[in-house]
N, C-alpha and C positions, 0 to 999 in steps of 0.2 A: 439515604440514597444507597442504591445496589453497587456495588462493585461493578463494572465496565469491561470489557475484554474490547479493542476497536481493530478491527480487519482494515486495513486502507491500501491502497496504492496511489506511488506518490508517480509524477510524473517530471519528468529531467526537464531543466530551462533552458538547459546546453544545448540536448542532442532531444529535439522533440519527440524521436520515436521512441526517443529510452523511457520506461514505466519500470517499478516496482514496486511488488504487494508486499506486505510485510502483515505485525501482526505484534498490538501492545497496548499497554494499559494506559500510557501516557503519550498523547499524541505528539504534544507543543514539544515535549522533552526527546521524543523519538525523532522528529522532523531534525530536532537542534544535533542530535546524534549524527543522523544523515550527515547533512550541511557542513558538520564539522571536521567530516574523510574519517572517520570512526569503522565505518564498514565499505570492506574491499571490495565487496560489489558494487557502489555504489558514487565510491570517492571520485572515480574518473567524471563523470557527468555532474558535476554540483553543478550548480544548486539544482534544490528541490524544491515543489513545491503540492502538497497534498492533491490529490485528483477528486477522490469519493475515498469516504471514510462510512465502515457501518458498523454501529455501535451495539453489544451482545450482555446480556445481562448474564447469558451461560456459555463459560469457555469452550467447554468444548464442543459445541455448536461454530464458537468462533473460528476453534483450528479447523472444522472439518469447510466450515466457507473459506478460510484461506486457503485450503490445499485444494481446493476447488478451483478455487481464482486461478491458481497455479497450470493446472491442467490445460490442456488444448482447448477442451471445450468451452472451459471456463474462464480464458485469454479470451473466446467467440464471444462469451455472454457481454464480456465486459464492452469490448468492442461494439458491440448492435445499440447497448444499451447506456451507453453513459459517452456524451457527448466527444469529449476529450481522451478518452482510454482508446486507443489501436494497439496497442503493443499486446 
């Protein structure tokens, strides 16, 4: 099996309009990161819980769709197209 790079954004159970994309190899263990107030962006709003995850066999294909996601336009896409992402 190939090596994995996973783009996702998780979305807050706190504060519903909070989202974060993020970007790793280990989803179960990155989520448990989150969760656990590890990162300051994200501590205030626990829990989390995964929104869409997309799995990349070639990294830097991965980084350039998260810095995407990140973008204006790519806040829109997410937003049109996947049920639950507004943010």
């Amino acid at each position: 099996m190939e090596a994995k790079t996973i783009v996702y954004i998780l979305r807050s159970e706190r504060n519903f309009n909070r989202y974060y994309t993020g970007i790793t190899s280990d989803i179960v263990r990155r989520l448990q990161w989150h969760n656990s107030g590890q990162n300051v962006s994200t501590a205030d709003d626990r829990p989390w819980r995964v929104s869409v995850s997309f799995h990349f066999t070639d990294e830097a294909k991965a980084q350039r769709f998260e810095k995407y996601l990140k973008s204006g336009s790519g806040r829109e896409f997410a937003r049109r197209h996947f049920d639950d992402v507004s943010g």
